[in-house]
C-alpha positions in Angstrom: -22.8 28.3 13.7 -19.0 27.2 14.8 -16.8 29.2 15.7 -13.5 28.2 15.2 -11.1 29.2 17.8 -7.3 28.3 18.9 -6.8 26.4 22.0 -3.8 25.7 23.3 -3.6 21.8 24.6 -0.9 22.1 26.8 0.9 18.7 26.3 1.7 19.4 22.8 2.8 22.9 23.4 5.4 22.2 26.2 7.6 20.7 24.9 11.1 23.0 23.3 9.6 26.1 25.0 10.7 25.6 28.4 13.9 26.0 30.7 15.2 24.3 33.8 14.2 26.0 36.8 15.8 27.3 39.5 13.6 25.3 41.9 15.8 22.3 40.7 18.6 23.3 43.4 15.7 24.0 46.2 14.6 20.9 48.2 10.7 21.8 48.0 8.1 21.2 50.9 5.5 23.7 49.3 3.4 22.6 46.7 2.1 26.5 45.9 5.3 26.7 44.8 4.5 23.8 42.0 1.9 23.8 39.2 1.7 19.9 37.5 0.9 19.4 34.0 0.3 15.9 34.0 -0.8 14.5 30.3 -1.4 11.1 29.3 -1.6 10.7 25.5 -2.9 8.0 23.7 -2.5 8.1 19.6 -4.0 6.2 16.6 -1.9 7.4 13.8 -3.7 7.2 10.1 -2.0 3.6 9.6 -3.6 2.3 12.8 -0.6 2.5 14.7 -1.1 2.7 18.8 1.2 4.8 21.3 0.9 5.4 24.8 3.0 8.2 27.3 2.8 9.5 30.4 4.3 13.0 30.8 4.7 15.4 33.8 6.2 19.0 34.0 6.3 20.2 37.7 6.3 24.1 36.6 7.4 27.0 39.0 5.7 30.5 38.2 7.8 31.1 35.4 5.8 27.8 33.3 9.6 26.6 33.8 9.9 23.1 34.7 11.4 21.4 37.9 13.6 18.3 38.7 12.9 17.7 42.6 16.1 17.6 44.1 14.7 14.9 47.2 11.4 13.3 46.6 9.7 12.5 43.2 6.5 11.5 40.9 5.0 8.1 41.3 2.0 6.4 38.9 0.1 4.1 40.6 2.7 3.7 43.4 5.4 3.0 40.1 8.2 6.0 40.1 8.6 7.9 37.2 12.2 8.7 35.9 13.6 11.9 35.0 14.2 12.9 31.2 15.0 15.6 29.2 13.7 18.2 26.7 16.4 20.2 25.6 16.9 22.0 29.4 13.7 21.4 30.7 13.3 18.1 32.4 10.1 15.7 33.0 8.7 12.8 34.8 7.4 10.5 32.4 6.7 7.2 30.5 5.8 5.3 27.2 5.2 1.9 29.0 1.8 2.8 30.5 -1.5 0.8 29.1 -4.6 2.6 28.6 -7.5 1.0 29.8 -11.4 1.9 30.0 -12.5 3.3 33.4 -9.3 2.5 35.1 -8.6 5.5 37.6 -4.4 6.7 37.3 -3.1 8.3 40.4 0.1 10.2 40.2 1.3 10.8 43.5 3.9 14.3 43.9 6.3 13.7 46.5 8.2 16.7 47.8 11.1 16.8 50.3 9.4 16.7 53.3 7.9 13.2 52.4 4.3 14.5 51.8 2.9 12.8 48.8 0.1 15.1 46.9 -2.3 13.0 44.4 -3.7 13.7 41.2 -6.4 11.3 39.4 -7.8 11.1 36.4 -10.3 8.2 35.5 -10.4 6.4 31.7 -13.7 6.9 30.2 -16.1 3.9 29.3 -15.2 3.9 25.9 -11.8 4.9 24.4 -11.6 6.2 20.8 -11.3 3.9 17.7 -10.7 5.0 14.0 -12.0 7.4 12.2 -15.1 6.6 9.8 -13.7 8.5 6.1 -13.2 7.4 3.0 -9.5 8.1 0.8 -10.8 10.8 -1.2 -14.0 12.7 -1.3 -15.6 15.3 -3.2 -14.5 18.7 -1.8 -17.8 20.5 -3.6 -19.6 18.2 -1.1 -19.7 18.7 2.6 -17.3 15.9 4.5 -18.8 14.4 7.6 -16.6 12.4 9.9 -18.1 9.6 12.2 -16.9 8.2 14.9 -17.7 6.2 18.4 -18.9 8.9 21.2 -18.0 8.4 24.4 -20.7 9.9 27.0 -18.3 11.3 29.6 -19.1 14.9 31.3 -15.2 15.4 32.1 -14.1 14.5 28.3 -14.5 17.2 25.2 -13.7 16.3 22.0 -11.5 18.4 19.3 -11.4 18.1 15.7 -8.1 19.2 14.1 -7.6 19.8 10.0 -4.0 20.3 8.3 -3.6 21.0 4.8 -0.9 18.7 3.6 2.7 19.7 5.2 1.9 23.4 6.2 2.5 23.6 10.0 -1.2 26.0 10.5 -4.2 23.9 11.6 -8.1 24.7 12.3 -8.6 23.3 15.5 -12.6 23.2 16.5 -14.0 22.5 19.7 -17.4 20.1 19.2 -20.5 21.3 20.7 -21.5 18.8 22.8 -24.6 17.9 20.8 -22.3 17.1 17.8 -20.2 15.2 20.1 -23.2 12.7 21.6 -24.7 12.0 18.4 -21.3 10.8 17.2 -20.3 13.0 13.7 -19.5 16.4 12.5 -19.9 18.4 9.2 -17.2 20.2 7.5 -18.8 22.8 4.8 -17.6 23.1 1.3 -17.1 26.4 2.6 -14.6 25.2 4.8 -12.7 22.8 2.8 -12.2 25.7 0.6 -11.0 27.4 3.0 -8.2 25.2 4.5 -7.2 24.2 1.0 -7.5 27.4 -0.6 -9.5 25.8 -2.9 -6.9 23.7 -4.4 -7.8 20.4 -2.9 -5.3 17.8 -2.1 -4.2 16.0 1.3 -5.8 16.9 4.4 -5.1 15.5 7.6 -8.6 14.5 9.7 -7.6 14.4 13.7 -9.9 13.8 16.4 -9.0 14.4 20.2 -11.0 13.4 23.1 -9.7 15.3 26.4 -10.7 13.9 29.6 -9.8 16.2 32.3 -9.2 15.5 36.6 -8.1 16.9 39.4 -5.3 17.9 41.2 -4.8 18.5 44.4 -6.0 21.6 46.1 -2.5 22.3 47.5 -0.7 22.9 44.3 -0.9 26.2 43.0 -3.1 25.1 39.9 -2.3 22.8 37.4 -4.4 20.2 35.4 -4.3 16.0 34.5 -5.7 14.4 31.5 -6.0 11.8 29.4 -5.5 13.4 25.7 -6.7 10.4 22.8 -6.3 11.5 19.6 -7.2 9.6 15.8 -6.7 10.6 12.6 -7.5 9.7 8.8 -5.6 11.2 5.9 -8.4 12.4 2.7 -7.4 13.3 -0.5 -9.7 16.4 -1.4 -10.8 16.5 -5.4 -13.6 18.5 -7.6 -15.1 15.1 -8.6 -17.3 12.0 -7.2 -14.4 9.1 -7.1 -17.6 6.9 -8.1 -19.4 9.2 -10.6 -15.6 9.5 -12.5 -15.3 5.3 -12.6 -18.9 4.8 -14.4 -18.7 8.6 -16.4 -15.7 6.6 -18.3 -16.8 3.7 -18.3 -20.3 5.1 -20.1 -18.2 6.7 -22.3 -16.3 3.6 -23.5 -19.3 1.7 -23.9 -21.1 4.5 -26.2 -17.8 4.6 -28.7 -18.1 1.3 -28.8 -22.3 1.5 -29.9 -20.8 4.2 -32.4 -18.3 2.0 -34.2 -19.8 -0.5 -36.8 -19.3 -3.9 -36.7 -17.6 -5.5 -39.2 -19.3 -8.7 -40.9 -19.3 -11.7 -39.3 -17.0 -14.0 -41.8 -20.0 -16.1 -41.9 -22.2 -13.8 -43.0 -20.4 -13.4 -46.3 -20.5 -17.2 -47.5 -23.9 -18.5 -49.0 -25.3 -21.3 -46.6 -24.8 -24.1 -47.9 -27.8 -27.1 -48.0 -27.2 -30.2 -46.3 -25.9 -32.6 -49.1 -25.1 -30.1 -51.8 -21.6 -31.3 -52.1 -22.9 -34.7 -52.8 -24.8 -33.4 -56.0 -22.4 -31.5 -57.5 -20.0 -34.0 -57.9 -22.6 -36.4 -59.8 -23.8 -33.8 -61.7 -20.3 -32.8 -63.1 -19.3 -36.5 -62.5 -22.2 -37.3 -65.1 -21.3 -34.3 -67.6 -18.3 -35.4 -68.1 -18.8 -38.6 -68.9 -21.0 -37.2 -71.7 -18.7 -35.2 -73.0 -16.1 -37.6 -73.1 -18.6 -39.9 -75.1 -19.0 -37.1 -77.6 -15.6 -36.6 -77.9 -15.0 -40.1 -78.8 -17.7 -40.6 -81.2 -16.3 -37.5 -83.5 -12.9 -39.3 -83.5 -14.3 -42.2 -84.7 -15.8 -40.9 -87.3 -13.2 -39.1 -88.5 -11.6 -42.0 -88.8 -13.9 -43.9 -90.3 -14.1 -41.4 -93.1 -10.0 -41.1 -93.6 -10.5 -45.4 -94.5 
């Protein structure tokens, strides 16, 4: 069964926590005295919108972050400029492409000229969208698909938030969930993280592809961090089985109401020519009785001389 634990992903934890260090006012030749947490990120938002960013803290012991006084941080033999985080400053970049099993190589140079590498390779196959539907049933279990990549250096996260509320489940895959390319969320689980209210949940998957640094830094880490998401509205019904319930229902009020009468219904058929024979037969009756009529007058007449 998963577990599901907290893990602290240090690119997105970084930033607003840290100070300048004193190590800002040192020229450094030591790189024990520097720890690199060097992240490139890679986002699909929920509207399929792409961003790329390079960022690197230089940390001293403290997890405080350092602006070298002489030398600097180079990405692919490109030099990174200096920014800032409320104190703390960073090397970094948003104009950096991300590209399948290309390998990134940022280079620490200290004051002494020494340049120190760390390298990270792409994978094979870089994350795409996630396969979920708008809305789905919450007394169902929701399984997300997506495209695995079959790296040994990348793990993959998946990350639920309940509308605006700041708390998140974060799970790490097992790896066979990762390879076969989908994972299950219980209806135990959606519960859970909705407190069985249902609504907007927000679906993130990260992939984390991890590298080395160099040996002479004291510790420290370089990834490539992709991440993907997918908003789902959470409800107690089947979106489908809702559509054709009412529709079913229309159609039966309709079977219950009677018809009325067709208009035509009402009026006697008439046969072909009918017209035709009334109007000689009262054509022919009352030429009869006008023959009557005028014999009686006659007579009457006749009788009066």
């Amino acid at each position: 069964m998963n577990k599901f634990i907290t893990l602290i992903i240090a690119s997105f934890l970084l930033f607003g926590c840290k100070e300048n260090s004193p190590l800002s006012d040192v020229e450094l030749n030591d790189p024990k005295l520097i720890s690199p947490e060097i992240t490139i990120t890679k986002t699909l938002n929920e509207r399929g919108r792409e961003q790329t960013k390079l960022v690197v803290f230089l940390n001293d012991k403290n997890n405080n972050s350092i602006d070298l006084l002489k030398g600097g941080v180079l990405i692919n033999n490109r030099p990174l400029g200096v920014s800032f985080d409320g104190e703390a400053p960073y090397y970094g970049t948003s104009i950096i492409n991300l590209i399948t099993e290309k390998e990134y190589s940022v280079e620490i140079k200290l004051a002494d000229n020494e340049s120190y590498p760390c390298i990270v390779k792409s994978p094979e196959k870089l994350l795409g969208s996630l396969n979920l539907k708008e809305y789905h049933n919450m007394t169902k279990p929701l399984v997300v698909y997506w495209d695995y990549n079959d790296n040994p250096n990348t793990k993959y996260f998946l990350e639920v938030r309940y509308e605006n509320q700041t708390q998140e489940e974060l799970l790490e895959l097992r790896p066979i969930e990762a390879r076969i390319g989908f994972h299950s969320f219980s209806t135990q689980f959606l519960e859970k993280v909705t407190e069985g209210k249902g609504g907007d949940i927000l679906v993130t998957l990260k992939a984390v592809t991890s590298g080395a640094v160099s040996a002479k830094f004291n510790g420290g880490s370089i990834q490539i961090v992709e991440s993907t998401c997918r908003q789902v509205t959470l409800g107690s019904v089947d979106a489908d089985v809702s559509f054709f319930n009412k529709k079913e229902n229309e159609e039966g009020q309709h079977k219950l109401t009677p018809k009325k009468p067709k208009e035509e219904a009402k009026k006697p058929k008439e046969v072909s020519g009918f017209g035709w024979l009334k109007f000689v037969l009262f054509g022919a009756g009352g030429l009869l009785f006008g023959f009557i009529l005028f014999s009686l007058v006659n007579k009457r007449k006749n009788k009066k001389q």
